[in-house]
C-alpha positions as CSV (number, residue, x, y, z in Angstrom):
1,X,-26.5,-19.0,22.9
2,X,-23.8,-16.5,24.5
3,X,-22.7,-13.2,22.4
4,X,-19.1,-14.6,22.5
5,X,-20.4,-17.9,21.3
6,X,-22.2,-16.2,18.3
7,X,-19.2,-13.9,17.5
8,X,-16.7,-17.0,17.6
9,X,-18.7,-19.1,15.6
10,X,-19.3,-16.2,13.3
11,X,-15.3,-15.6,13.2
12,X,-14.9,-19.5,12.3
13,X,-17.9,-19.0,9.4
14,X,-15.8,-16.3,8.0
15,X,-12.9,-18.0,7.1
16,X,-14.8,-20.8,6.2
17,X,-16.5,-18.6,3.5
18,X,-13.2,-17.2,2.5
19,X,-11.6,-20.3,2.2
20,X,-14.7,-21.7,-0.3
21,X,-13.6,-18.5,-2.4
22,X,-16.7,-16.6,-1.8
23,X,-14.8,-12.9,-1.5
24,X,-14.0,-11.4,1.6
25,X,-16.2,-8.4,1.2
26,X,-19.3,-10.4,0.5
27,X,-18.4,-12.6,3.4
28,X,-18.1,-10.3,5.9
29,X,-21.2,-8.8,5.0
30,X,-23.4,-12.1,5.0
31,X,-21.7,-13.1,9.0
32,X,-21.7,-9.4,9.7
33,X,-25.6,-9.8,8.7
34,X,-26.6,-12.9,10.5
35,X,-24.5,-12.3,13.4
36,X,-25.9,-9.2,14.1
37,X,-29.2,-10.7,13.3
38,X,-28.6,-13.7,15.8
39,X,-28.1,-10.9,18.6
40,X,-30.6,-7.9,18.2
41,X,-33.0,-9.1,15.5
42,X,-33.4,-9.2,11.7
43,X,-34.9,-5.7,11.2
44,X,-32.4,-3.5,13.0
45,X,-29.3,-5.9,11.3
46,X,-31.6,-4.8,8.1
47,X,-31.3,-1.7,8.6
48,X,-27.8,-1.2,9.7
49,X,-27.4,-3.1,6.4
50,X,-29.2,0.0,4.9
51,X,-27.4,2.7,6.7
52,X,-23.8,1.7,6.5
53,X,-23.2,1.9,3.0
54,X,-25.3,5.2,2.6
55,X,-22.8,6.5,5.2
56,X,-19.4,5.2,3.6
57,X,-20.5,6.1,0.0
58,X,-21.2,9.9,1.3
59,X,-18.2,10.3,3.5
60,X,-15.7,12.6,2.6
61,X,-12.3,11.1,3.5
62,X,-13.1,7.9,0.8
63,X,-14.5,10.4,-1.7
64,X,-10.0,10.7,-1.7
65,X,-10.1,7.4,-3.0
66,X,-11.3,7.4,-6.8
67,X,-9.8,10.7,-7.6
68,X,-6.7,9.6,-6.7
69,X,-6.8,6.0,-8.2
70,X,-8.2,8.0,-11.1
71,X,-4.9,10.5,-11.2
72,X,-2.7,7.5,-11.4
73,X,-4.5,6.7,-14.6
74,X,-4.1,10.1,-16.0
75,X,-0.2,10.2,-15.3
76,X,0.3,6.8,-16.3
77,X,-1.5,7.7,-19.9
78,X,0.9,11.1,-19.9
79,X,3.9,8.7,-19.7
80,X,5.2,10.0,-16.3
81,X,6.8,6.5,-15.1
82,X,8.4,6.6,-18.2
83,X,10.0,9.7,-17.6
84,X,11.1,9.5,-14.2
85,X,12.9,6.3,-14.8
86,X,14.4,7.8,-17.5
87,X,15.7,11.1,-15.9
88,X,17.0,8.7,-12.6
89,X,18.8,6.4,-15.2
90,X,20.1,9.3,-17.3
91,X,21.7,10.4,-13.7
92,X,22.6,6.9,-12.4
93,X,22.6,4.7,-14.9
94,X,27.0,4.6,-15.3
95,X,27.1,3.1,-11.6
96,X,26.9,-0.5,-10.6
97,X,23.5,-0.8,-9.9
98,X,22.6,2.3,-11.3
99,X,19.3,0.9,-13.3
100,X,18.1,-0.9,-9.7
101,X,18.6,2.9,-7.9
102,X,16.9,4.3,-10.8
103,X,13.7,1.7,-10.4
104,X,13.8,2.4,-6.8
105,X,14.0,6.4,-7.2
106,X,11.8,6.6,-10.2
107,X,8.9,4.3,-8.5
108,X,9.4,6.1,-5.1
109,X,8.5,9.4,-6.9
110,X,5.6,8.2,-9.1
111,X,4.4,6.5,-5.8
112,X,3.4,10.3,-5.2
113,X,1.4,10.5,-8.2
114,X,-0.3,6.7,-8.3
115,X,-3.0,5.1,-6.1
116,X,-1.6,1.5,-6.5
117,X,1.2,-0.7,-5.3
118,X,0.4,-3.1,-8.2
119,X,-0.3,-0.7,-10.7
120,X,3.3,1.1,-9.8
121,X,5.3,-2.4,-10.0
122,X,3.2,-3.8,-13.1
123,X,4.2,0.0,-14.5
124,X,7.8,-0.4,-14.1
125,X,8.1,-3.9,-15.0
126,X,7.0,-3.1,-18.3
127,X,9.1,0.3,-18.1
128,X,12.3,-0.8,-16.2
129,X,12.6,-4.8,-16.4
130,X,13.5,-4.9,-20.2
131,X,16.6,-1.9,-19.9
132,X,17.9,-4.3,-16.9
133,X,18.0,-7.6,-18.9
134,X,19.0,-6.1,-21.9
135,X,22.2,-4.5,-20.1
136,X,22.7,-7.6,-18.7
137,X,21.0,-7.6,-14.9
138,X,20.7,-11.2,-13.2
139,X,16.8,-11.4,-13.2
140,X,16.5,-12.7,-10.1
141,X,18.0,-9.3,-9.1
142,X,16.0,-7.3,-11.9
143,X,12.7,-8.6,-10.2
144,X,13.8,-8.4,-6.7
145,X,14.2,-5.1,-7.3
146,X,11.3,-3.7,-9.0
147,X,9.1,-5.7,-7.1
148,X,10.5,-3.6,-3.7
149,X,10.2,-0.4,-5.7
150,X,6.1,-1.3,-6.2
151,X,5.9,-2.0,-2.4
152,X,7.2,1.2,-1.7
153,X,4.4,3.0,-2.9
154,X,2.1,2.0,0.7
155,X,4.0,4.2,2.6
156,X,3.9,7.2,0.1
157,X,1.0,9.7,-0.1
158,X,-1.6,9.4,-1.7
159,X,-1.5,5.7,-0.2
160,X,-5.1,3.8,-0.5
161,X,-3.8,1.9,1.6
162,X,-3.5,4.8,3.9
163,X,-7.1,6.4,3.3
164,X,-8.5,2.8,3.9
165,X,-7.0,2.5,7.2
166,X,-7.5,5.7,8.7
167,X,-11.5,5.4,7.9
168,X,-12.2,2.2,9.5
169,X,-9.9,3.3,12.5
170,X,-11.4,7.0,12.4
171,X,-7.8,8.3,12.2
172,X,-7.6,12.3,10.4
173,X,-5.8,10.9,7.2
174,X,-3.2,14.3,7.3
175,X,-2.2,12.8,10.7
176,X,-1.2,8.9,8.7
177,X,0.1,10.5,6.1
178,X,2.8,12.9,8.1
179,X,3.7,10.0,10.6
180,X,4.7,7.8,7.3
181,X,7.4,10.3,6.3
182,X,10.1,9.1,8.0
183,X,9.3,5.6,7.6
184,X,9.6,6.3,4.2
185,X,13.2,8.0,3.8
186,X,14.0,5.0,5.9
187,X,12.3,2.8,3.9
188,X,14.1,3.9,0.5
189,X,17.4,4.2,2.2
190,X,17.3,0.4,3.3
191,X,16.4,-0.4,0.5
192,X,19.1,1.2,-1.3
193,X,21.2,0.2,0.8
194,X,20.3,-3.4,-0.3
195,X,21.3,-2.7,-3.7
196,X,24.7,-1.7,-2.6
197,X,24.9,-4.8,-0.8
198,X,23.8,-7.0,-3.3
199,X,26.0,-5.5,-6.0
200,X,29.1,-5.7,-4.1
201,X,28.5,-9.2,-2.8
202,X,27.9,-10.2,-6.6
203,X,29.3,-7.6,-8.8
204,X,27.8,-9.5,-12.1
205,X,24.5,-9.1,-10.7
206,X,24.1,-5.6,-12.2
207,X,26.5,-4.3,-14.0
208,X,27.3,0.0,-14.9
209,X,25.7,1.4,-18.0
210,X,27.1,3.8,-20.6
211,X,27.6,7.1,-18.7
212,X,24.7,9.4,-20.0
213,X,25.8,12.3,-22.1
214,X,24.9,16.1,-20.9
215,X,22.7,16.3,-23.5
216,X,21.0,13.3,-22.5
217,X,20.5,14.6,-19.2
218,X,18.9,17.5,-20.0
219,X,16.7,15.9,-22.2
220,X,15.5,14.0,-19.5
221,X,15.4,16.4,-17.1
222,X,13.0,18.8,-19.4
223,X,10.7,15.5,-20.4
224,X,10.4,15.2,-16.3
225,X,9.2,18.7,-15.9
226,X,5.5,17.9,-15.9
227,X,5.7,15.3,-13.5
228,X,7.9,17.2,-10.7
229,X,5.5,19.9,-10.8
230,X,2.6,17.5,-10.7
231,X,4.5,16.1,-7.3
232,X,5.1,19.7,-6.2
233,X,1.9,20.6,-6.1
234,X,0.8,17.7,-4.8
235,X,3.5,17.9,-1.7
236,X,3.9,21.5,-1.1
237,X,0.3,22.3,-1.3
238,X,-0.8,19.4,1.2
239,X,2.2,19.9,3.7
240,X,2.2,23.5,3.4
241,X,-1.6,23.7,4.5
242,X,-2.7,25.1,1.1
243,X,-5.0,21.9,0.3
244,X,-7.0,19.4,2.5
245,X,-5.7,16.0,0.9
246,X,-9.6,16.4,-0.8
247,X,-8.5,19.5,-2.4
248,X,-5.0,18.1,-3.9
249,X,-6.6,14.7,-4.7
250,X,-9.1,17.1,-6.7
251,X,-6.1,19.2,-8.1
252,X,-3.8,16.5,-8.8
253,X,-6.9,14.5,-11.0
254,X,-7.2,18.1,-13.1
255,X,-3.2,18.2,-13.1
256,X,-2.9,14.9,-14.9
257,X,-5.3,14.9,-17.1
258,X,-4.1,18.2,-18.5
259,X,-1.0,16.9,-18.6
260,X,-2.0,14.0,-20.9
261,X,-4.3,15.8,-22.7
262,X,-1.2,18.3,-23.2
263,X,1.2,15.7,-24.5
264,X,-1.4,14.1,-26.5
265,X,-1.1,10.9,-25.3
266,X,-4.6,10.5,-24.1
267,X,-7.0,9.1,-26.6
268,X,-10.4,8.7,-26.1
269,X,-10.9,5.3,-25.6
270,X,-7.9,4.9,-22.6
271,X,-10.5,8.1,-21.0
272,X,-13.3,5.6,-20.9
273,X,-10.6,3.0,-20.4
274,X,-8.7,5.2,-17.3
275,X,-12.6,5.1,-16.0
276,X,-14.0,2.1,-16.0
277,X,-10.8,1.2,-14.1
278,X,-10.8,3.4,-11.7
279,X,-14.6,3.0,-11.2
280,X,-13.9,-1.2,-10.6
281,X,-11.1,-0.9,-8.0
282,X,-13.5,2.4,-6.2
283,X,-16.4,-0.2,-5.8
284,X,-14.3,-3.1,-5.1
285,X,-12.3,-0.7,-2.4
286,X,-16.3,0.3,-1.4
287,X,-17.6,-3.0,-0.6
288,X,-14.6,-3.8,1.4
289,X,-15.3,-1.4,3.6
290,X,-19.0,-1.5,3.9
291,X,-18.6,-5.6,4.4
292,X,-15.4,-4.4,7.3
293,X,-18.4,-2.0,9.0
294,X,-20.8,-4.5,9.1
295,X,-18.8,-7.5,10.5
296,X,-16.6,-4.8,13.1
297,X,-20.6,-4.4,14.5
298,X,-21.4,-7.4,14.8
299,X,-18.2,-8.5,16.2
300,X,-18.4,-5.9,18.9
301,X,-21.8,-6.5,19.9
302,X,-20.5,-10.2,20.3
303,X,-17.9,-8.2,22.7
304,X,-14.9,-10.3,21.0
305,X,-12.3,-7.2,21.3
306,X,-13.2,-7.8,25.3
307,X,-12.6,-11.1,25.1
308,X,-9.6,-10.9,23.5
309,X,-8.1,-7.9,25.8
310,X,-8.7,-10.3,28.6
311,X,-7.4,-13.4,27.2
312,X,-3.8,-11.0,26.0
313,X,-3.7,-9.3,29.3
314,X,-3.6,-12.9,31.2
315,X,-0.2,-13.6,29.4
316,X,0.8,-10.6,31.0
317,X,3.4,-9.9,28.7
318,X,5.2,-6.5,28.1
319,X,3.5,-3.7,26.2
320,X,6.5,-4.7,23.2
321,X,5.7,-8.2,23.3
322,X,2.4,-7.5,22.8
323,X,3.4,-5.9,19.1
324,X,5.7,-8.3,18.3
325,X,3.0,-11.8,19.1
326,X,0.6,-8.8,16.4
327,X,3.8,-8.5,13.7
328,X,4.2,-12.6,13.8
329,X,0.8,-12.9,13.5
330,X,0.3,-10.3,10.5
331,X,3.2,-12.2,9.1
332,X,2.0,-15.3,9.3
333,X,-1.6,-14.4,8.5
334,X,0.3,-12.6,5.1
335,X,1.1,-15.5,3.6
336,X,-2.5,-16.8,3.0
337,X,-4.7,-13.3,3.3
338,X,-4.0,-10.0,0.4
339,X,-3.0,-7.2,2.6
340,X,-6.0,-5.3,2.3
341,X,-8.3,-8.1,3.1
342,X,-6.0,-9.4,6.3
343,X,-6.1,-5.4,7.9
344,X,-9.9,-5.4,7.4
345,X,-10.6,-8.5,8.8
346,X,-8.3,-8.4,12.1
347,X,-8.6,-4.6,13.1
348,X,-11.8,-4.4,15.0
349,X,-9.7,-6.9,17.0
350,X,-6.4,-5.7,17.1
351,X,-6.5,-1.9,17.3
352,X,-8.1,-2.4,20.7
353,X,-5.3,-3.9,21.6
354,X,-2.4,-2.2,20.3
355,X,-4.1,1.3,21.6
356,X,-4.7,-1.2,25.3
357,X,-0.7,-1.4,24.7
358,X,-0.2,2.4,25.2
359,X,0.6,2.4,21.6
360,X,-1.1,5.5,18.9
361,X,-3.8,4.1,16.4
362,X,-1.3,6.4,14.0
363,X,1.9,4.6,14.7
364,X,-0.3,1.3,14.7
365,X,-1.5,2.5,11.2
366,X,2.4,3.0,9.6
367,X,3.3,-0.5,11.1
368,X,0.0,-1.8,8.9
369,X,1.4,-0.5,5.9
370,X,4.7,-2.2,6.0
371,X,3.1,-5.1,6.7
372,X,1.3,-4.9,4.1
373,X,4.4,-4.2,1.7
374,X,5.6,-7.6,3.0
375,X,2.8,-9.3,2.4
376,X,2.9,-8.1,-1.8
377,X,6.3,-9.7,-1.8
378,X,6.5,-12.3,0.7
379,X,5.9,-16.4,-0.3
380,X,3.9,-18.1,-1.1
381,X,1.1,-15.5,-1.9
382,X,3.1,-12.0,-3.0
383,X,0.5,-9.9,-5.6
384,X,3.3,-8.4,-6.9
385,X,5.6,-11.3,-7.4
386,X,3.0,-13.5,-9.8
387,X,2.1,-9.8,-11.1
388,X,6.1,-10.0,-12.1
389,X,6.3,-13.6,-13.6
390,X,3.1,-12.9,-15.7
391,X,5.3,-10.3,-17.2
392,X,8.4,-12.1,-17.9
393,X,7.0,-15.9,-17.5
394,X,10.7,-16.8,-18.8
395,X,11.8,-15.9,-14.8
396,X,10.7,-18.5,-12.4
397,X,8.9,-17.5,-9.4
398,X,11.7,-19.5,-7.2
399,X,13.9,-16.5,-8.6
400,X,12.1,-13.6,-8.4
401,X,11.5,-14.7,-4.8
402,X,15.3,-15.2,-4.2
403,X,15.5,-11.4,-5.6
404,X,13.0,-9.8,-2.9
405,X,14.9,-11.5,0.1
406,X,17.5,-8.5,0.4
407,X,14.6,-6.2,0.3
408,X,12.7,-8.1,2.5
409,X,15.2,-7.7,5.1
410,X,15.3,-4.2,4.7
411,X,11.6,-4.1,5.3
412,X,11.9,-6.1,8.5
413,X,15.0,-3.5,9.6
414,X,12.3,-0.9,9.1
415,X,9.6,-2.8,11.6
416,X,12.1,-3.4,14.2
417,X,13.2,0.5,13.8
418,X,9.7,1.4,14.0
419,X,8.9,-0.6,17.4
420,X,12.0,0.3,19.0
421,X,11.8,3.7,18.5
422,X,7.9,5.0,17.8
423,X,8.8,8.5,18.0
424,X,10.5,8.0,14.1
425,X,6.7,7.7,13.2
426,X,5.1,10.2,15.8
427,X,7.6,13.4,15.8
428,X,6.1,14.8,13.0
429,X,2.1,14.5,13.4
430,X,3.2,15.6,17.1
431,X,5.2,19.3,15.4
432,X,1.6,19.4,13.2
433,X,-1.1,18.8,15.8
């Protein structure tokens, strides 16, 4: 049996597995396993089996990942979502819309301070989603809109998402984490922008607030103190040069939990709590990896990325039609796959490709993170919507779906930005390298 033979049939096991619900990390280690086994031998797939995972679990770039899944904890026990949503209401709450601005602002800048997509929209539903009903929001619009705000944590350091993809690509995080800058802005701008539309097309849909008081403001502003210099230190220090993002994923861990520990809003039972958590997504984050190692191996030995090359490369198409067959595939792949699992599974295959393209792995690695944004909001799968309507089960999902599609838009503005002009990705890394 041919290489390529093995490495289809092991492609065609792997969803197989997937689709019997055994989980993605523990099936891309068993085909990774056999595969390699079918090729070269049981002992050396044994042993890659052994060495993989001693390598991953002592490598410096993931050692990134609990500490700053672990911070998120620590500011979400200080009550820092609370507070920025607060302070951007207090500011913006009188306007039409003002509440959906503040969800959008608030989550934007505790993206910089939380390791999660989910855990940032699950925060603000709780936080946000009541204020917006009770001043009399359309819940379709309500949800649309906090579910955007969660997605827009991806593209804001510290993203996981981010650290994940740069060590299976062997990008230098800094270099991910520059490029998705300007995306960002973008990003939060479009998506304001959607508001503004949305409101004016419907004015009912969200209507002003009570104009906060100057008292009121500064209240707001002084319970926000902790958390600004939390993201200032986080910020300045990594884009000054002052830390390595080890160092201000270290300082930002010690930050937050004085923080909490300050306010006295950290008990001892959420530190075992804000622990076991963190240590269950770290291993789950782990495995992934270690099972996306072992099947990239195997699928290389079985020279698939070669394959594939050649079989692309026959189309002839352009280098841009190339990305756009990859974004309707990722789109299409999104509706069935979680982000994380659908980027671990295709790039062995696809980075070969885009970087073939004439494309950067680091431009390649901001379009991977919208993506994946889409995919948390996007029918029928969207973490984030049936994360909302477990929250408010009184809002169908038809609804909260019929919120996102503004934002949804705005995210696809954002891709077609991104491939038109690469450079709104690659000017920065370029000033810093």
């Amino acid at each position: 049996m041919s290489s390529l033979l093995i490495g289809v049939l092991g492609l065609v096991a792997l969803f197989a597995l997937i689709l019997l619900s055994v989980p993605v990390a523990y099936a891309m280690i068993l085909v990774g396993v056999v595969g390699f086994a079918a090729q070269a031998g049981i002992t050396p797939a044994l042993t890659f089996l052994a060495t993989e995972p001693v390598r991953l679990l002592s490598s410096i770039d993931m050692a990134t990942t609990p500490m700053f899944l672990l911070m998120g904890s620590f500011a979400n026990a200080a009550g820092f979502p609370q507070d920025l949503y607060i302070l951007a209401a207090a500011f913006l709450g009188h306007r039409r819309g003002g509440l959906a601005y503040a969800t959008i602002g608030g989550a934007a800048a505790f993206g910089s301070v939380c390791g999660s997509s989910t855990a940032t929209a699950a925060t603000f539903g709780k936080v946000a989603l009541p204020q917006m009903l009770r001043r009399g929001y359309d819940p379709a619009f309500a949800t649309g809109t906090i579910a955007a705000a969660g997605t827009l944590k991806s593209l804001i350091p510290p993203s996981l998402l981010m650290i994940l993809y740069c060590v299976v690509a062997k990008v230098f995080i800094f270099d991910l984490f520059v490029a998705a800058a300007i995306p960002a802005v973008i990003t939060i701008v479009l998506n304001l922008a959607a508001i503004v539309i949305s409101t004016r097309l419907d004015p009912t849909a969200a209507p002003p607030s009570p104009r906060a008081s100057a008292a009121e403001r500064k209240r707001a502003l002084r319970l926000a103190i902790p958390v600004i210099l939390l993201m200032l230190t986080i910020f300045g220090g990594l884009y000054s040069g002052v830390f390595t993002v080890n160092e201000a994923a270290a300082v930002a861990v010690v930050l937050s939990l004085l923080f909490a520990l300050v306010r006295r809003r950290l008990t001892w039972q959420r530190f075992l709590q804000s622990l076991y958590d963190t240590a269950g997504t770290a291993v789950m984050l782990y495995m992934i990896l270690i099972g996306a190692a072992v099947f990239t191996y195997f699928i290389t030995l079985a020279h698939l990325p070669e394959a594939l090359l050649a079989g692309i490369d026959s189309l002839h198409l352009a280098p841009v039609g190339v990305i756009v067959l990859l974004l309707i595939a990722y789109i299409v792949l999104g509706t069935v796959f979680e982000e994380l699992s659908a980027i671990m599974i295709t790039l062995p295959f696809v980075l070969p490709i885009v970087v073939h393209a004439g494309y950067d792995p680091v431009w390649w690695g901001v379009m991977n993170v919208i993506q994946a944004e889409l995919a948390l909001i996007h029918p029928p799968f969207g973490v984030i919507v049936f994360l909302l309507h477990k929250l408010a089960p009184d809002i169908p999902m038809r609804r909260i779906y019929r919120g996102v599609v503004p934002f949804l838009i705005a995210d696809f503005a954002v891709l077609v930005l991104l491939v038109l002009f690469p450079s709104l990705a690659l000017w920065l890394p370029g000033l810093t390298r």
